[in-house]
C-alpha positions as CSV (number, residue, x, y, z in Angstrom):
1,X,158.4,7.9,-74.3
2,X,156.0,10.8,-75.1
3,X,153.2,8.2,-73.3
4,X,155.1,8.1,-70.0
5,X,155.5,12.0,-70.2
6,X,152.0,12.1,-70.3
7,X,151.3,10.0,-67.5
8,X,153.8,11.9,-65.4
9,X,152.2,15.3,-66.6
10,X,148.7,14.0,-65.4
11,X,149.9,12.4,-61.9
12,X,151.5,15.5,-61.6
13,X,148.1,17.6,-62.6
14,X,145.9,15.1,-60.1
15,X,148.2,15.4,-57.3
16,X,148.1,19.2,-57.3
17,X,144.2,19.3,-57.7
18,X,144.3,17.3,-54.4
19,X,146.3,19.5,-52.7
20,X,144.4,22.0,-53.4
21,X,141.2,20.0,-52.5
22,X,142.6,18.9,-49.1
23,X,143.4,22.2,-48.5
24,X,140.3,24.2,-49.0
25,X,138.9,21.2,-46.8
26,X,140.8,21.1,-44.1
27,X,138.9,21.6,-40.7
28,X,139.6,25.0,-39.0
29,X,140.8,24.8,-35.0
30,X,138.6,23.8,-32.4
31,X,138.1,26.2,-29.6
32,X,135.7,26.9,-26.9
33,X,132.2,27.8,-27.8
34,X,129.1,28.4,-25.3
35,X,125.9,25.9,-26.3
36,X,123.2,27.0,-27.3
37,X,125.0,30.0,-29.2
38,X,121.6,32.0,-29.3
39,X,119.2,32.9,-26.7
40,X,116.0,35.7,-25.5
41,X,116.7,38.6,-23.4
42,X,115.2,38.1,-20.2
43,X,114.9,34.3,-19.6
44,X,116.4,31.6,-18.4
45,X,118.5,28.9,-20.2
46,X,121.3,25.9,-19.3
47,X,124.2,26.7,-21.2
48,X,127.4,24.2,-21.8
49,X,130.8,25.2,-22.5
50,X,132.2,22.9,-24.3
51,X,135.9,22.9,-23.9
52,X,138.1,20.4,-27.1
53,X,141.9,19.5,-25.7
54,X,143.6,20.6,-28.6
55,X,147.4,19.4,-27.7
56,X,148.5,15.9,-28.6
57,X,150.3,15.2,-25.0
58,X,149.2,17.5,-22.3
59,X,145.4,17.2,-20.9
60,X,143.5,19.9,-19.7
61,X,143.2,20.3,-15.9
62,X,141.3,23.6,-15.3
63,X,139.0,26.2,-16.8
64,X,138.1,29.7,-16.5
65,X,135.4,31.8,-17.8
66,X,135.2,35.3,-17.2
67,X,131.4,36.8,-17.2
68,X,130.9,40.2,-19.1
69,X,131.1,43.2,-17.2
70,X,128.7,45.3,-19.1
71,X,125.9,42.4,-19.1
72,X,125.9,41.6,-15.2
73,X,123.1,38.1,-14.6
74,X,121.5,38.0,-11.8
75,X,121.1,34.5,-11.1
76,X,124.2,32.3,-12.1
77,X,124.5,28.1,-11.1
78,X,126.6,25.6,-11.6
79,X,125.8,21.7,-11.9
80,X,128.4,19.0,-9.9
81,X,130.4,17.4,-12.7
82,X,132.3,14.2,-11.5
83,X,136.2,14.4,-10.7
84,X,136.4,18.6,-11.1
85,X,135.5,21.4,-8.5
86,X,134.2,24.9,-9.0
87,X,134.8,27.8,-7.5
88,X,132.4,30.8,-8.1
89,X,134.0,34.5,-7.8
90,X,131.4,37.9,-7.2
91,X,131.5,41.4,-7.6
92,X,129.3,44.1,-6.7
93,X,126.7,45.5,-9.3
94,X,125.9,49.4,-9.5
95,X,122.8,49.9,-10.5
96,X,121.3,46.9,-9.1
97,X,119.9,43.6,-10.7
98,X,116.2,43.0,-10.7
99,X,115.4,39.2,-10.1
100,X,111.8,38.5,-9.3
101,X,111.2,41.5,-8.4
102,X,114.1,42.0,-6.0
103,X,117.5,44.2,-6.3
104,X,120.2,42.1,-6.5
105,X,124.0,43.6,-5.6
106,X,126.5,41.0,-6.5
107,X,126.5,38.9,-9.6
108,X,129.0,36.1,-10.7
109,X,131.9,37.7,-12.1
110,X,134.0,34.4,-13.1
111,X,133.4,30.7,-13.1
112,X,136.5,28.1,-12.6
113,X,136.7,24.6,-12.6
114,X,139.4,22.2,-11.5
115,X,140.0,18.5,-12.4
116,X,140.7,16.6,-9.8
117,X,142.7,13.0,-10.3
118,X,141.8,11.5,-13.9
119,X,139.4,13.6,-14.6
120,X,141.3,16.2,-16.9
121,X,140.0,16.7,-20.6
122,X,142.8,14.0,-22.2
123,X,144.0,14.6,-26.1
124,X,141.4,13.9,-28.5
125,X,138.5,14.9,-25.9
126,X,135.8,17.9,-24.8
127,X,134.2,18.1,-21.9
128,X,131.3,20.7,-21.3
129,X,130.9,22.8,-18.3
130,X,127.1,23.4,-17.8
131,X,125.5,26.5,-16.2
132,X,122.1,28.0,-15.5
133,X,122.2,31.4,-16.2
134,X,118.9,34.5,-16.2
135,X,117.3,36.9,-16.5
136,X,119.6,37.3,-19.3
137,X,120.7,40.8,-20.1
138,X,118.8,42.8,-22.6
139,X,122.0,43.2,-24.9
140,X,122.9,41.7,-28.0
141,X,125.9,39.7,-27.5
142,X,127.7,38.5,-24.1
143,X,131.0,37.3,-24.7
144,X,132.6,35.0,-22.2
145,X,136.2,35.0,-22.3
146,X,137.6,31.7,-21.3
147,X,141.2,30.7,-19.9
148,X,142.1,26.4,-20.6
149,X,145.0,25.2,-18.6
150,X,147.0,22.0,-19.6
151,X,148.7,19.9,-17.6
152,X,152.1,21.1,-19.1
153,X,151.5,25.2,-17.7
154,X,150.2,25.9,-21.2
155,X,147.7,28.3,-20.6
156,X,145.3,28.8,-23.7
157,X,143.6,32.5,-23.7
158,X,140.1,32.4,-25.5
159,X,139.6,35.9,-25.2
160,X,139.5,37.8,-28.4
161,X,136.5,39.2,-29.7
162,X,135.1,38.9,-33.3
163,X,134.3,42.4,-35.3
164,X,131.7,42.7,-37.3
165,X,133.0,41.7,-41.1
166,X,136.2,40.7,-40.3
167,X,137.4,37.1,-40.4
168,X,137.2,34.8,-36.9
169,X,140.4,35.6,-34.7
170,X,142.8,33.1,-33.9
171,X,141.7,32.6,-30.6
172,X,138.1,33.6,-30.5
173,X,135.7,34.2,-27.1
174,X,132.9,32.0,-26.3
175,X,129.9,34.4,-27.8
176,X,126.3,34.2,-26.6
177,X,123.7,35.7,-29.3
178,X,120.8,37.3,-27.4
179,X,117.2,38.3,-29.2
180,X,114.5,40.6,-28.2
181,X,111.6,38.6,-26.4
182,X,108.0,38.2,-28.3
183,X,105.1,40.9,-27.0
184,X,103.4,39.7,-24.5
185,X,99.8,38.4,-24.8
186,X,98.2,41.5,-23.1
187,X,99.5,43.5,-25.9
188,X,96.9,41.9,-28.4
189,X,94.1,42.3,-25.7
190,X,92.2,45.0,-27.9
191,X,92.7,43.5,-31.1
192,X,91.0,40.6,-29.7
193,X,88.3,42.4,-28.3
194,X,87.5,43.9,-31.8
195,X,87.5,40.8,-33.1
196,X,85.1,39.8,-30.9
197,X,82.6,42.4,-31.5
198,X,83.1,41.7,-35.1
199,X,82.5,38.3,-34.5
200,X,79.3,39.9,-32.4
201,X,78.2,41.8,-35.5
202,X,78.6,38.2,-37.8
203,X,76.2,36.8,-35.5
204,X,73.3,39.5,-36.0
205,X,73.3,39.5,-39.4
206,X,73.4,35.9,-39.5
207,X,70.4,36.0,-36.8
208,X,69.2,38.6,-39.6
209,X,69.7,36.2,-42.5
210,X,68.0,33.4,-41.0
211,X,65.0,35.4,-40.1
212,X,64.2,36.2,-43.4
213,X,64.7,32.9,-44.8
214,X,62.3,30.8,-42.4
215,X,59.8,33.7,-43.3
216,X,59.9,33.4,-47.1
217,X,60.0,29.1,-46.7
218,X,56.9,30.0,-44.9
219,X,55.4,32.2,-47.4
220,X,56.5,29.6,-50.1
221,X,54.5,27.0,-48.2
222,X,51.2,28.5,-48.1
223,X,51.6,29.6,-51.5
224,X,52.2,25.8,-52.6
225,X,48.9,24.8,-50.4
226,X,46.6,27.5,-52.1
227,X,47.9,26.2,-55.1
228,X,47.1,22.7,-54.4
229,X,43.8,24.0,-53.3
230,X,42.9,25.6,-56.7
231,X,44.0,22.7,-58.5
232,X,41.5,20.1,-56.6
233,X,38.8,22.7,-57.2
234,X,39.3,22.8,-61.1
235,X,38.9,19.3,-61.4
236,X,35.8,18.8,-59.4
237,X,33.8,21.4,-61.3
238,X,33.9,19.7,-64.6
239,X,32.6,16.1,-63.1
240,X,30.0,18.4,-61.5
241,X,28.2,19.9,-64.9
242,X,28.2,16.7,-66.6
């Protein structure tokens, strides 16, 4: 008996440790996300977003992403992606966008796409929505809020923003990470130019160095044949006497 009420306690012990287990290790919620999640102020770059159907019946038939205001792009494209149209909305830009060298007025303002026939994201599917997007802004986030339709009129708002130290929201906004670009190589110009003289001064005391050198083999030489000179002497005046 008191074997059997051990066994019970310890099934009883494992299952609970498994519990707990399974629960620390459960996956948290897929939700829209922008690819690659870190870029450099002032370039260009192909973003995705990739957009998970999270509901087990419906399938998602349209998507919206909403461009930040206070980081306006310049130059915004879209690539065709079979069975879904795009429409591109604009609004004017005060102060002005440089591109290339050029003041540019309007930028894109909000991004939609529309699935057409079978071509909604189905349960247990992404898709990704790819755009080209630059100069980026020199700011250190942009956050895309994003709007996913399903077939059912569920409409899923992606639209809250993280804060710094606090835990992920529920329903979190696509967030692009931006990074100040490298100096540029002209910045290094005199630092390479005083290397070079360096590299100059090197040379003249290695000319220097080398100077000297072939002089004293020189000097050794001659010492070595006035030597050999002395010694050929020294034996030829003894055979001479006798």
């Amino acid at each position: 008996m008191l074997r059997h009420r051990r066994s019970a306690t310890a099934a009883v012990l494992a299952l609970g440790v498994a519990a707990v287990v399974l629960g620390v290790a459960a996956p948290a919620s897929a939700h829209v996300s922008v690819n690659p999640k870190e870029a450099t102020q002032g370039g260009y770059g192909r973003f995705a977003f990739r957009v998970p159907n999270e509901s087990d019946e419906a399938s998602t038939t349209k998507v919206e992403v909403v461009l930040p205001e206070n980081a306006p792009v310049g130059s915004v494209s879209t690539m065709p992606l079979p069975g879904w149209t795009v429409a591109v909305e604009k609004r004017k830009v005060d102060p002005p966008v440089q591109v290339h060298g050029s003041e540019v007025t309007e930028a894109v303002s909000k991004i939609t796409w529309t699935a057409a026939g079978d071509a909604a994201v189905k349960p247990g599917q992404f898709q990704e929505f790819p755009v080209s997007m630059g100069p980026l802004p020199e700011v250190d986030t942009m956050v895309f809020k994003a709007l996913q339709t399903y077939s059912d009129g569920n409409v899923v708002r992606w639209i809250e923003e993280p804060a710094a130290g606090a835990e992920e929201p529920e329903k979190p906004a696509p967030v692009l990470t931006l990074t100040a670009a490298a100096p540029s190589a002209g910045a290094s110009a005199p630092a390479v130019a005083a290397a070079g003289a360096d590299d100059d001064d090197d040379d003249s005391e290695g000319g220097a160095g080398t100077a000297f050198g072939v002089a004293g083999l020189v000097a050794g030489l001659a010492g070595l044949a006035l030597g050999g000179l002395a010694f050929a002497r020294t034996r030829r005046e003894p055979a001479a006497r006798s």
